[in-house]
N, C-alpha and C positions, 0 to 999 in steps of 0.2 A: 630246288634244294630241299632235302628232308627237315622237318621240325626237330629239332631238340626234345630229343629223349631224356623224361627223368628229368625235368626241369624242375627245381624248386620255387614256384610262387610262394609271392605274400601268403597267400591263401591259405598255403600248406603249411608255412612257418608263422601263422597267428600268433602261437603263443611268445614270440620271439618280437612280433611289432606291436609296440602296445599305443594304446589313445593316450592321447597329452591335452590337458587340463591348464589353458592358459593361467599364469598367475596373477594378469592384467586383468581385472574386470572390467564390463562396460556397464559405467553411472549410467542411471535413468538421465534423459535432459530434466533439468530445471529450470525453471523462469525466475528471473531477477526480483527479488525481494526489497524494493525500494518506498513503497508507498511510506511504510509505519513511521520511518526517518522525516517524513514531509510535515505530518501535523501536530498540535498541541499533544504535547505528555507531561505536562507541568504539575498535572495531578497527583502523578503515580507517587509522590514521596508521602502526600497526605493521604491517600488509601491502602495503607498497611496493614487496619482491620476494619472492619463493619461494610457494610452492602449498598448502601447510597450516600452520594456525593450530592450536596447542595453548594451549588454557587451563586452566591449572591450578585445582586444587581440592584445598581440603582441609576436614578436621572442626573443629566444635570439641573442647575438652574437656573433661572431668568433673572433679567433686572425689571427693579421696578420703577416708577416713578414717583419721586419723593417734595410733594408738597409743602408748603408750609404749613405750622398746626396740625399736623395730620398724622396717624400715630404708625410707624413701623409695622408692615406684618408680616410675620416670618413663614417662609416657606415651609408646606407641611407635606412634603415629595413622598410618594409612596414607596417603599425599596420593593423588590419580587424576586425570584427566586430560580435556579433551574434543576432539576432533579435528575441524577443519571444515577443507574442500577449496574452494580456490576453483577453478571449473572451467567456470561460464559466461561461454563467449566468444561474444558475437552480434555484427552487423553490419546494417546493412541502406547500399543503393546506390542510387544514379543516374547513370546515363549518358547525359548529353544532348550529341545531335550538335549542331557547331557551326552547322550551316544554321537550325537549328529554335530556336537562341539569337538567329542573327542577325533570322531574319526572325519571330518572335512581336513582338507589341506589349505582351507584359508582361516583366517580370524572370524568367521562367521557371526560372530555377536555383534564387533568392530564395524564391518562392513556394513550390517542391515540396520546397525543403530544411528549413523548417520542419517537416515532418513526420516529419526522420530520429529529431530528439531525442524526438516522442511516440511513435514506435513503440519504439524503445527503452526510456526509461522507463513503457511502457506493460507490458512483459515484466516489468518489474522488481515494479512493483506486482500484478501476476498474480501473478508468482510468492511474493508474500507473503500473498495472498487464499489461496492455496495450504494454509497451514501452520496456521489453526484449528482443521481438522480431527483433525491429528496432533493433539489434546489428548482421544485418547477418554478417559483414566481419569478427565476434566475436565469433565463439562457439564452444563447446563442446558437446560430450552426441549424443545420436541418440533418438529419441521417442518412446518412450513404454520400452528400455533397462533402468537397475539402471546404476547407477556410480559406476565407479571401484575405486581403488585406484588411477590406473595411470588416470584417468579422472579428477581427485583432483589436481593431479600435474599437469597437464596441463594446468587447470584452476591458478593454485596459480601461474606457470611460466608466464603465459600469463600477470598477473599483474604486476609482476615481471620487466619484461621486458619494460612493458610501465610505468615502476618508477612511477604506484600508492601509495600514502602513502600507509603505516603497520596497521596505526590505522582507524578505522572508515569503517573495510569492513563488507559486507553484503549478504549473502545469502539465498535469497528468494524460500524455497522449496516448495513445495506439500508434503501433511502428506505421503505419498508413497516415496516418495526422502529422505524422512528423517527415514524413517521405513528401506531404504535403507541403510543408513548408518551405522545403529544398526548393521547389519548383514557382515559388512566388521570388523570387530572385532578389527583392529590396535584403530579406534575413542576409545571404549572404555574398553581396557584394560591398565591393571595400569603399563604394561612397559613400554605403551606410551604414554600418557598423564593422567593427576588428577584431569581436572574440569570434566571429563565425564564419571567417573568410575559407579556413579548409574546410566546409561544411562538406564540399562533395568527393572531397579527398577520404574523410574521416568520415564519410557516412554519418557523422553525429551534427545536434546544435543544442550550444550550449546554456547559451541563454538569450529571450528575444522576447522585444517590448518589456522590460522588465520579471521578464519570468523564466527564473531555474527550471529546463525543460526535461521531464523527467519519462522516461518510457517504461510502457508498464504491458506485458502481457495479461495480469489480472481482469485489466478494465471488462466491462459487463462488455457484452454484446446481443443489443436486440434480436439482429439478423445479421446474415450474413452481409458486409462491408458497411456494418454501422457499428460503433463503438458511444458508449456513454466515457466521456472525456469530463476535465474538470481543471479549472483557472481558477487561481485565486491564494490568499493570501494562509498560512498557517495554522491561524487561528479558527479559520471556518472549521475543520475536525478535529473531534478529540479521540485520544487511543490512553488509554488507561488499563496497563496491564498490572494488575493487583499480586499477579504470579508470573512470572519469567517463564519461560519455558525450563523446566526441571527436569532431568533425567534419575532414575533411581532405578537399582538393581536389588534382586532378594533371590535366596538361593529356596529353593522347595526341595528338600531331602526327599517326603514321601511319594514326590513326582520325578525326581531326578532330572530337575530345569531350574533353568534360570531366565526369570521375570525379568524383562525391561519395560520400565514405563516411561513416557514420558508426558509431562503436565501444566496446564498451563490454568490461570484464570485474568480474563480480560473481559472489556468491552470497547468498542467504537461508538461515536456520536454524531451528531451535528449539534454543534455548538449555537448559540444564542446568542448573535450579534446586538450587543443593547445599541440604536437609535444614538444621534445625537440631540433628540427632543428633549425640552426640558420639563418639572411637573411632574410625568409620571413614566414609569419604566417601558420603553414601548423596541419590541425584538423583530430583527429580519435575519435574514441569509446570509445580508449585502457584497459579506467578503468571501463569495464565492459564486461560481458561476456554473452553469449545466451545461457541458460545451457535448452538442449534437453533431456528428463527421462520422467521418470514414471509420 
């Protein structure tokens, strides 16, 4: 059979089939922002001006033994001090020309401005994935091994021991640490505990040996299938954001744009566990642990 004479392709009639410009974007992936929610921000209402925070500390005291005739002498406890600087100032911008607002077919400003606030609290939780490690005199675990059982109880004794409160502990895994504890079977079978029974149903666990189990893609990472983790109570970090994250817009006439900024000022710490020694003010880590895994 002969070809079709005088056939009109797409080709021919171009101007007739035009390109289509989905109106569905595709978001970057993000990672879950949950660290900042975990430690001390008790601060933040007293740092509304000036640049360093002093928190006091002081001992307990002892008893004495009280003789007959023998004259009372009063404890003269020395109090001490911890100094935290607040001194991150970040930013990030956009500068979108007015031609390229008028003539897109999306909200353009809208769209790319969502992403000021994740990059900013995205710094924030870095920099608290940061601060595990400062807990060398603190750890558990070796790198690239999971956690056993007895690597649990060592960590839950370790808190134990430096009379962490019960409530308000935290454990900051890697999705491997916690894939890890599926597989130690006590978490979640129903002779030993009931908030964790769908653990494999739900791919999640929610809380185990006492601690809110939280999953972080931030966490550092040495090398590859090692993650710096971290167990422990509330108080071991502090997050003192002195500025929220701020979004602010300014129009430039003699540029014909519009400035988006957005701005934050914070810092992270490691907090000063005061000792229960009495006498003189004496500080460890206690309420927190360096967990070495997967």
């Amino acid at each position: 059979m002969a070809g079709v004479v005088g056939e009109i392709t797409p080709a021919k009639a171009s101007a007739f089939v035009p390109e289509v410009w989905s109106k569905f974007v595709e978001a970057p992936r993000r990672k879950a922002q949950v660290l900042a929610a975990t430690v001390d921000s008790r601060y933040e209402s007293e740092m509304t001006s000036g640049d360093i925070l002093h928190i006091r500390q002081y001992p307990n005291s002892a008893a004495k033994a009280k003789a007959d005739n023998t004259i009372v002498v009063p404890d003269a406890n020395q109090t001490d001090q911890q100094d935290v600087t607040v001194a991150t100032y970040e930013y990030v911008a956009l500068n979108i020309q007015s031609l390229t607002t008028v003539q897109s077919d999306i909200d353009y400003m809208r769209t790319f401005s969502e992403t000021i606030a994740y990059g900013l609290n995205a710094s924030v939780e870095t920099a608290l994935a940061a601060l595990p490690d400062d807990l060398a005199a603190n750890t558990v675990g070796t790198f690239g091994v999971e956690l056993t059982m007895d690597d649990w109880e060592s960590i839950w004794q370790k808190l134990q021991v430096a009379l962490a409160p019960a409530d308000n502990r935290f454990a900051w895994l890697s999705s491997a640490a916690i894939s890890a504890i599926r597989k130690l079977e006590t978490p979640i079978s129903t002779d030993f505990t009931k908030s964790n029974v769908a653990a494999l149903d739900n791919a999640t666990i929610g809380k185990f040996m006492g601690f809110n189990i939280v999953e972080s893609q931030y966490l550092e990472a040495p090398a590859a299938g090692q993650h710096d983790c971290f167990a422990g109570h509330r108080d071991q970090f502090g997050l003192i954001r002195q500025k929220r994250v701020t979004v602010e817009h300014t129009r430039s006439v003699e540029n014909l744009a519009d400035l988006v900024v957005g701005w934050h000022v914070y810092t992270t710490f490691e907090k000063e566990i005061v000792a229960e020694a009495a006498g003189a003010v004496a500080v460890d880590d206690g309420f927190g642990v360096w967990v070495k895994t997967v």
